[in-house]
N, C-alpha and C positions, 0 to 999 in steps of 0.2 A: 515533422519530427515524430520518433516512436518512443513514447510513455509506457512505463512499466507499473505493476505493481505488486508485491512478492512478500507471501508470509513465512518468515524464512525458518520458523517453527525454532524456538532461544537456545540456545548451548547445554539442553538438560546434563549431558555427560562430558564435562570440561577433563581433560587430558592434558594440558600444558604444553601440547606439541607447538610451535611455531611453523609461519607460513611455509619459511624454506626448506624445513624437514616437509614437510608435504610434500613438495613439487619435487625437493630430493628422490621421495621414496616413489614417483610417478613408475610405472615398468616401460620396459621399450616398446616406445610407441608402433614399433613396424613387427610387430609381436601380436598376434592375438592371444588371449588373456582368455584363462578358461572361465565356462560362465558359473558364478558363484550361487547361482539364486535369493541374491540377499532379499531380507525382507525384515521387515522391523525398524525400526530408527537407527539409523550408525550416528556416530561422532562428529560434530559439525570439525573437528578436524582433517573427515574424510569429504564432506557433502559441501565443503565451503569451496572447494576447485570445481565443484558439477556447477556450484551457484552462478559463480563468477563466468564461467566459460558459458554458461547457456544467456548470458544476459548481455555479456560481450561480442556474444556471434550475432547479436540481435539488433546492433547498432543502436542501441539505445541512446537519449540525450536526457532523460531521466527517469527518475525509480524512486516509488516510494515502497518502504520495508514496514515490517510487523514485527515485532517479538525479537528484533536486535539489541540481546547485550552489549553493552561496551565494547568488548574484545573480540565480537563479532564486526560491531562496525569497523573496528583498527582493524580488521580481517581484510575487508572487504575494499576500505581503502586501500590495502597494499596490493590487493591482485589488482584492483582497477587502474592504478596507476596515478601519477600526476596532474595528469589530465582532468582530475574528477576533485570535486568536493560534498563537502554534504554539511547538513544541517540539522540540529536535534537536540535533544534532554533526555533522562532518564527519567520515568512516569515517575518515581517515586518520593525523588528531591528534586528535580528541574537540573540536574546536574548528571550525573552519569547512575545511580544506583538504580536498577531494576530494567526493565525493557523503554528501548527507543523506539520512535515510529519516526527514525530520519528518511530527511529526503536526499538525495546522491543527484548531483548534475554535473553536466559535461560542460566544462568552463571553455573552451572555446568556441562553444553552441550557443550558449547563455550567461548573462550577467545578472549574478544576485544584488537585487535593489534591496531588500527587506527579509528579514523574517522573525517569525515568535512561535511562543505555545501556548496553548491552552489548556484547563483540564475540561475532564467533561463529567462535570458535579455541580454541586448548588455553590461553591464556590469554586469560579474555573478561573483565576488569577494566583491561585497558589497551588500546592502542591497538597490535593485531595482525593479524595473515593466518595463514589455517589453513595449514599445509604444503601447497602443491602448488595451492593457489586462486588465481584471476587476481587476486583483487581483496580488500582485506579490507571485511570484511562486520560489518554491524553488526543490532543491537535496537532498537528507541525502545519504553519502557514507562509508559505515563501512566495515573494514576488521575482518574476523575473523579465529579463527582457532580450528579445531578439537581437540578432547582432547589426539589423539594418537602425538599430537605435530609435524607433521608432513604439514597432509591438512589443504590447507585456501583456506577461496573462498570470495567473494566480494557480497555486497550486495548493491543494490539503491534504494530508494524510494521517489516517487514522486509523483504529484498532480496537473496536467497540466489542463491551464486557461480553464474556460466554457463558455467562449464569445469570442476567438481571436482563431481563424482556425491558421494563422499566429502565435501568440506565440507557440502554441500547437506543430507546425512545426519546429521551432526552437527553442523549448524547447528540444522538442527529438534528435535536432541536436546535443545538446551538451552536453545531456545525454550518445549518442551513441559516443560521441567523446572519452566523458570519461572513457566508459566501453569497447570500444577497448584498452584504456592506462591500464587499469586494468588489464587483460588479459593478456596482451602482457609482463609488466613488470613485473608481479607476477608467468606467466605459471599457475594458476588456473582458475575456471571459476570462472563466477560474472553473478550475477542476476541480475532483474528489477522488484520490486515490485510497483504496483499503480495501481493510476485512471486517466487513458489518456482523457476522456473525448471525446474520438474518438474511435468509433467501427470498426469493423474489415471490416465493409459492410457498405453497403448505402452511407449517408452522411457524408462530416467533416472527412473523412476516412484519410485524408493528416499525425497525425501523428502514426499510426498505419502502413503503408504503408511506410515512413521510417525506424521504427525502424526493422522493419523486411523483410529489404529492396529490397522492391518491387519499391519505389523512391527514387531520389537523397536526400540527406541530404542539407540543406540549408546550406549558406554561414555563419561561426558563429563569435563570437569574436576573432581579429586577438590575443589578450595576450592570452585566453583562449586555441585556437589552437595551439598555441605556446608551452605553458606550458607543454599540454598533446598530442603532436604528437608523434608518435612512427613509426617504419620500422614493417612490420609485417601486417596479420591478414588484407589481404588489402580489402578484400570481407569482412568484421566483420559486423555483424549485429544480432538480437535476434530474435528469436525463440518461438513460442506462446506455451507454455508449454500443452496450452489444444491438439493441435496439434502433440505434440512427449509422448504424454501419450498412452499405449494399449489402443486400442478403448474401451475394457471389462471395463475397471479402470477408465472412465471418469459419473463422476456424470453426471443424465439425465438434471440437473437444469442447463439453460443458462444463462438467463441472470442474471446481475452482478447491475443492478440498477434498482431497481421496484419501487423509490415513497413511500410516504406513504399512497398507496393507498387503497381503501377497498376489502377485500379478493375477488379475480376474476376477479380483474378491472386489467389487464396486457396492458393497452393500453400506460403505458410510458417505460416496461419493454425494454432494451438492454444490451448489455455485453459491456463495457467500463473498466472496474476494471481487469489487470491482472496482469501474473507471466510468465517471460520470461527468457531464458536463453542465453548467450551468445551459437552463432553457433561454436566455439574451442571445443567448449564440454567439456570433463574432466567431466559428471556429464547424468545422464540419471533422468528420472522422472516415477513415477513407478504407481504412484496415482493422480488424478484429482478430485476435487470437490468443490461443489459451494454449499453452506447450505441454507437450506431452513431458510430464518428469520422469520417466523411469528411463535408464540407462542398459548398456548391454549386458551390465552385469547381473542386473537385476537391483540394484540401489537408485531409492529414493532421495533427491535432491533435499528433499523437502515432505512433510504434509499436505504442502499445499501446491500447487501449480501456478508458476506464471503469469500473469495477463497483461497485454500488450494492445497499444494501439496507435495506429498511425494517426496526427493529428492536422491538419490543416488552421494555422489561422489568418 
C-alpha cells in the first residue's frame, strides 16, 4: 500500500470560493495555457485541485496532512470523493478551531478500528501548548486493518512546533512513548507520518535524533508515561523509511520543504517532512519518493513536497 504524507501549508488567504467554482473555472484541458511564471504562495482555492490531483494519480490508500484548516479538510474530502474518510481535531479546542493533522484513508483498502489525539505538552490529554511554543501541537493516532481481517498496523501524524528546539524534543518524546505502546500491545507495526521541523543534519537536529534514537528521549508527562508504559521493545525507536528503502527505489528529490520560492532559488530547500517506521518491523518499504511540486505553470502546490512510500506488511 502507498502512504503519504503532505504539508499542505493552512489557507493563509481564504477567498470564499467553493469547490465547484474551481473546477468550473479549470480552461480547456486540450489547450495549452500560457506559462505564467507564478511564484509566491497563490490561494489554496487555486493549489487545492494541484493537491488533490497529485495525491490521486498516486494511488494512495493513505495520508497524513499538516497545517489543514477545517475548510481545507471539507475541501479535500470533496475532491477525494466517497471513497475516503478521515480523522482529526483542530490543535486548538480538540474540536475544529485552528490547524488539523488529519489522517485521510481509503475505506475500501482499510477499516478504522480506533482513533484519538493527543497534545504534545506537559499536559497532553487536553487541549494545550508546551511552554515557550508558537503554536500548540498535536498527535492524530488511528488504528487500522487489512481487508484480509487479519493485519493491523498503527498510524501517527503529527506537526512539531517551528520555534521551540524543546517542544520539538518533547513532542517526539511522547510520540515515541506512544508508538512503543502501539507496538507492543497490538504485535503490529505503526508508523510516523509528518513534519518535524528538524532535519536529519545540521541544525535543530534534537528531534529527529530521538525518534530514531541516536538520543535520549526527554523526561515526558508523568500520567502520560503511566497510561502508555509497557514491558517490551526496550530499544524502540523509528526508522527513517528513506534509509530502509532499496537505494534503486529512492526518488532523486530530497528535500521535503522548498518555499514558495521562484523556480531554481533552492536556497530554503531541506528535508523535514517524513515517514518512519517502528524498529519491531513486521513491515518492509519497497518504494521512496518525494514529488516534485511545481506545475507547468509555474505554481506551487504547496511549501512543501509530497512523500510517499510503498509499504509492505
Amino acid at each position: 500500500m502507498r502512504i503519504a504524507t503532505y504539508n499542505l501549508r493552512y489557507d493563509s488567504q481564504p477567498d470564499a470560493i467553493p469547490v465547484d467554482k474551481s473546477i468550473a473555472a479549470i480552461p480547456d484541458q486540450l489547450k495549452e495555457q500560457p506559462y505564467y511564471a507564478l511564484s509566491g504562495e497563490q490561494p489554496w482555492s487555486q493549489r487545492r485541485l494541484r493537491v488533490a490531483e497529485q495525491l490521486m494519480s498516486e494511488n494512495i490508500v493513505i495520508a497524513g496532512f499538516q497545517e489543514a484548516l477545517i475548510r481545507q479538510v471539507k475541501d479535500l474530502q470533496v475532491l477525494f470523493g466517497d471513497e475516503w474518510a478521515w480523522v482529526g481535531v483542530g490543535r486548538n479546542d480538540g474540536k475544529t478551531a485552528s490547524e488539523f493533522s488529519p489522517i485521510f484513508y481509503k475505506k475500501s483498502e482499510l477499516k478504522l478500528l480506533e482513533w484519538d489525539t493527543f497534545w504534545l505538552s506537559t499536559t497532553p490529554f487536553q487541549p494545550s501548548k508546551y511552554p515557550g511554543a508558537g503554536s500548540y501541537r498535536i498527535c492524530t493516532v488511528a488504528k487500522f486493518q487489512l481487508p484480509d481481517g487479519k493485519r493491523q498496523f498503527t498510524v501517527m501524524n503529527t506537526h512539531l512546533d517551528d520555534q521551540s528546539e524543546e517542544q520539538r524534543k518533547y513532542g517526539v518524546s511522547l510520540v515515541l512513548q506512544r508508538a512503543r505502546y502501539e507496538t507492543v500491545t497490538s504485535g503490529w507495526p505503526v508508523f510516523l507520518l509528518g513534519d518535524l521541523n528538524s532535519p536529519a543534519e545540521g541544525e535543530d537536529t534534537g528531534a529527529y535524533r530521538i525518534v530514531t534514537g541516536a538520543d535520549a528521549p526527554m523526561k515526558i508527562s508523568e500520567e502520560f508515561a503511566a497510561k502508555y508504559t509497557v514491558k517490551g521493545a526496550d530499544n524502540f525507536h523509528m526508522l527513517d523509511l528513506r534509509g530502509q528503502t532499496p537505494p534503486e527505489k529512492v526518488s532523486s528529490n530530497f528535500a521535503t520543504f522548498t518555499g514558495f520560492t521562484k523556480p531554481g532559488d533552492a536556497s530554503q530547500w531541506k528535508r523535514i517532512d517524513f515517514i518512519f517506521g517502528g524498529n519491531t518491523l513486521g513491515w518492509s518499504s519497497e518504494r521512496y519518493k518525494v514529488l516534485s511540486a511545481r506545475s507547468d505553470d509555474g505554481m506551487l502546490a504547496s511549501d512543501h513536497r509530497p512523500v510517499f512510500a510503498d509499504i509492505s506488511i
